[in-house]
C-alpha positions in Angstrom: 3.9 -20.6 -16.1 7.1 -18.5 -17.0 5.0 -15.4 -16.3 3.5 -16.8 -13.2 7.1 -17.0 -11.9 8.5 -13.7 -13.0 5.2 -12.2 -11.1 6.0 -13.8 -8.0 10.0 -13.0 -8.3 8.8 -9.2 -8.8 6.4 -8.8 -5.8 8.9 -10.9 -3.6 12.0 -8.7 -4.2 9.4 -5.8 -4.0 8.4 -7.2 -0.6 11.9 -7.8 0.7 13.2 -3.9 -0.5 10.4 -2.8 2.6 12.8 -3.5 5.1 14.9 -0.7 5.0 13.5 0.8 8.1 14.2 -0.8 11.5 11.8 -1.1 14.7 10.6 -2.7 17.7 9.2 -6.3 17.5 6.1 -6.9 15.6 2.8 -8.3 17.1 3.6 -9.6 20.5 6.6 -12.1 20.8 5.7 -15.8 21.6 1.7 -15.1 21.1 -1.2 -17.1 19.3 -3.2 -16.1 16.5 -6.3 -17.3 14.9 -8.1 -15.7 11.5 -9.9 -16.4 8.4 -8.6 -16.3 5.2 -10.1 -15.9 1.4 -8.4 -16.5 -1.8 -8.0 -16.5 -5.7 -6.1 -18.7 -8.1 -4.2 -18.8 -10.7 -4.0 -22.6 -11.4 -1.6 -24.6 -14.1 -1.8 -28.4 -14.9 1.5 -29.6 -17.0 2.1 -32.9 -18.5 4.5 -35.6 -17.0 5.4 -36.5 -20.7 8.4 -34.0 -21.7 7.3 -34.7 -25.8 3.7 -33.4 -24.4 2.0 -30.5 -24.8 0.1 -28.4 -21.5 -2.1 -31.0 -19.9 -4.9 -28.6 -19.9 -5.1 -24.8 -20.5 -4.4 -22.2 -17.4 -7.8 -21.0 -15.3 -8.5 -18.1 -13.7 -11.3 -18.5 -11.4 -10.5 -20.6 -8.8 -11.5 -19.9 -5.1 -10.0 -20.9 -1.5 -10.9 -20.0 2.2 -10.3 -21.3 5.1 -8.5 -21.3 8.8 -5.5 -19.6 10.2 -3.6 -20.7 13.2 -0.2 -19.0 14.1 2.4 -19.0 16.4 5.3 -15.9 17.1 8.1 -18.1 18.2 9.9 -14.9 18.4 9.2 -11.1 17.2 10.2 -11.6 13.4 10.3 -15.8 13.3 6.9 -17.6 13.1 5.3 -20.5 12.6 1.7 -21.0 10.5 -0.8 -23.4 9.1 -3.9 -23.3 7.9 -6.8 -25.1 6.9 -8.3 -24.2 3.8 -11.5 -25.6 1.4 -10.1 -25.3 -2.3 -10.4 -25.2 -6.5 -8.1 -26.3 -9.1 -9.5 -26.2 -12.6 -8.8 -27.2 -16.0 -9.7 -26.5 -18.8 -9.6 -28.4 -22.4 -7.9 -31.4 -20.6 -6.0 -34.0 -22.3 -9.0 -36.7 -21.9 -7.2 -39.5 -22.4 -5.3 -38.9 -19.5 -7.7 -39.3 -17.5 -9.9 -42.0 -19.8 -9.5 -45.0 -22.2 -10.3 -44.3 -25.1 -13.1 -46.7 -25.5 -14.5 -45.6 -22.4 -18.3 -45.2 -22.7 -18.4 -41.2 -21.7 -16.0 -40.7 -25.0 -18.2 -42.6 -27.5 -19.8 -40.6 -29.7 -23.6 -41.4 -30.8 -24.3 -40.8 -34.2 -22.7 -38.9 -36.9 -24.3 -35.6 -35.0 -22.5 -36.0 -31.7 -19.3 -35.3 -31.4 -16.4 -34.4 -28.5 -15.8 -30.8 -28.3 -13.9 -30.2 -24.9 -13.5 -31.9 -21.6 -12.6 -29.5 -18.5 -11.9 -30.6 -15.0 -12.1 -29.6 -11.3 -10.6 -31.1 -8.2 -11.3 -29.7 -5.1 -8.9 -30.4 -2.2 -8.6 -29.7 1.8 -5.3 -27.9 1.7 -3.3 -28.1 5.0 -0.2 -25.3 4.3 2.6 -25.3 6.8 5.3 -23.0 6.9 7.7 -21.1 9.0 7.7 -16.9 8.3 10.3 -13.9 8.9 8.5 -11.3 9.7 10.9 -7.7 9.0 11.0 -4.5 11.4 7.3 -3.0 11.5 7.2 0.5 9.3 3.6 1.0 9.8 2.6 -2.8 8.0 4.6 -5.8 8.9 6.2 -7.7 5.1 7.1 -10.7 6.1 8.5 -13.8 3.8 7.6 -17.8 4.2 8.7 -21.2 2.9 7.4 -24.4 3.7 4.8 -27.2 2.3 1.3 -27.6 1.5 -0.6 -31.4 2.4 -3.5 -31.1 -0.1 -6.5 -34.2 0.3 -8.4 -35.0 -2.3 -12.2 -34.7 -1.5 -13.8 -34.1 -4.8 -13.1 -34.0 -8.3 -15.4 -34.5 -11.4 -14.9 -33.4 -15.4 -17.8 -32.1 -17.5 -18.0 -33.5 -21.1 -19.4 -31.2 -23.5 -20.5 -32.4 -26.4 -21.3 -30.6 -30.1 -24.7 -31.5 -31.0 -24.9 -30.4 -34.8 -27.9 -31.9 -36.6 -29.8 -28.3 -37.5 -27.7 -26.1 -36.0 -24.6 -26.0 -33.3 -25.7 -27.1 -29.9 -24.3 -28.3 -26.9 -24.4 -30.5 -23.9 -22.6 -31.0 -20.8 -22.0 -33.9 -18.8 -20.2 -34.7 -15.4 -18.7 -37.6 -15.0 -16.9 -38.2 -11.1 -13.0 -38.8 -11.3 -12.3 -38.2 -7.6 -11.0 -42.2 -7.7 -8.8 -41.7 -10.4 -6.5 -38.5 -8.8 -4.4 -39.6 -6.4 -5.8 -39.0 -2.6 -2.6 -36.9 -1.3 -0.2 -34.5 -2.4 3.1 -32.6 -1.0 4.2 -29.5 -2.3 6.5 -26.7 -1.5 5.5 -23.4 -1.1 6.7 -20.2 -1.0 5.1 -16.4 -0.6 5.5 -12.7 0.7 3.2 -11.1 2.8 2.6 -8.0 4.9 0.2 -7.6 8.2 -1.5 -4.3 9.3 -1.7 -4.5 13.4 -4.9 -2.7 14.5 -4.7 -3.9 18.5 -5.9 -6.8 18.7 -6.9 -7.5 15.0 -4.7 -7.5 12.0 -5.4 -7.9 8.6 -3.0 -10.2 6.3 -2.6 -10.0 2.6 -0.3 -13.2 1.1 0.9 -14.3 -2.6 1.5 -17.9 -2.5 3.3 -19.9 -4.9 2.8 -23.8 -4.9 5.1 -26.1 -6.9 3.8 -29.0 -7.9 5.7 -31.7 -8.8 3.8 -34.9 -7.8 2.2 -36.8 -10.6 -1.7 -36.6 -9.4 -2.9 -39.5 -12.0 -4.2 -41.9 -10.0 -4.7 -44.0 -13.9 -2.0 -46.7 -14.4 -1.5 -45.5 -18.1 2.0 -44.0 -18.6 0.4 -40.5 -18.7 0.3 -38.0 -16.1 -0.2 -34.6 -14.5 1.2 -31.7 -12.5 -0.2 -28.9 -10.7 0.8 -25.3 -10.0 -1.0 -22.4 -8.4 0.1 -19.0 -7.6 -2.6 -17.9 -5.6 -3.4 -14.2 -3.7 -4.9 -13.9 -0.5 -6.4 -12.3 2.4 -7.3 -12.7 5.8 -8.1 -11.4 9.2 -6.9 -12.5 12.1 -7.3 -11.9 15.8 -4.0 -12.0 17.9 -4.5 -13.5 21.5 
């Protein structure tokens, strides 16, 4: 997660140093905008426990899209949220964490069966709010943002896979659905840089997020816990009316 930060430090400062150059206002002062918005993750789950090691190990593959809606209070101070569909996965989870450890899906049948890995994905309805500072247009608009993200549970499920060795190594993956045992609502500050390329009417956006999570999302009364993180990157098209 160190290296996740000192990305996101980099292409912020990199971000801010387009400045330099002064203009008119950007976009249309006090206008509405509405757009569409993809995105990929980097995703992080950390332990509660201080003595413990990563919750789970750091996945790559993790999608988002949604809904823009903006608002140009003035022409560098705005005000966005969005509405987005998305994927936070696990890898090699802590099971116990999440299970007993007599709980059925962790029993192992026979001297052939055995545990190998247990991986995890929650998928959320992210609701980002944030105010942005837009900077002088110099052909693209940067711009810089702060604010929080509500993220809903709506789904969330592991998949067991088991080591089945009685002739030779084989495998075999069950899902088991957790959505009850992550708690239904998160808060979490975020953070990003930005730029927009005005085209008229249209403009498309580009955005690296970085979401600090620092609710415990266990929804298991067992001591243990969890922490997410994402540094996500992003883009969108948006239609300025």
């Amino acid at each position: 997660m160190k290296k996740i930060l000192l990305l996101f430090t980099i292409i912020v400062v990199f971000s801010g140093g387009l400045t330099a150059q002064d203009s008119e206002s950007i976009g249309g002062e006090g206008k509405f905008f509405i757009g569409v918005k993809a995105g990929y993750s980097v995703v992080d789950f950390e332990s509660i426990v201080k003595s413990e090691r990563d919750f789970a190990e750091m996945t790559f593959d993790n999608l988002s899209y949604g809904l823009v809606f903006g608002y140009n209070i003035t022409g560098k101070l705005g005000l966005q949220i969005e509405g987005n569909y998305s994927k936070y996965g696990a890898d090699n989870i802590i099971e116990t964490y999440i299970y007993s450890e007599q709980s059925p899906v962790l029993q192992t049948y026979g001297e052939s069966s055995e545990i190998d890995r247990v991986n995890m994905d929650l998928f959320y309805a992210d609701v980002p709010l944030f105010f942005k500072y837009t900077f002088s247009e110099i052909g693209l608009s940067p711009y810089l943002y702060a604010g929080v993200n509500w993220g809903i549970n709506i789904l969330g499920n592991t998949t067991i896979v088991r080591k089945i060795s009685e002739i030779e190594e084989r495998y075999r993956a069950y899902k088991d659905n957790i959505a009850e045992r992550i708690m239904y609502n998160e808060f979490a500050p975020i953070a990003g840089a930005g730029a927009r390329w005005n085209f008229g009417s249209l403009s498309i956006i580009g955005e690296l997020r970085y979401k600090h999570g620092f609710q415990n999302l266990s929804n298991v009364d067992n001591g243990f816990g969890f922490t997410n993180k994402a540094l996500s990157v992003s883009v969108g098209l948006v239609y300025n009316l």
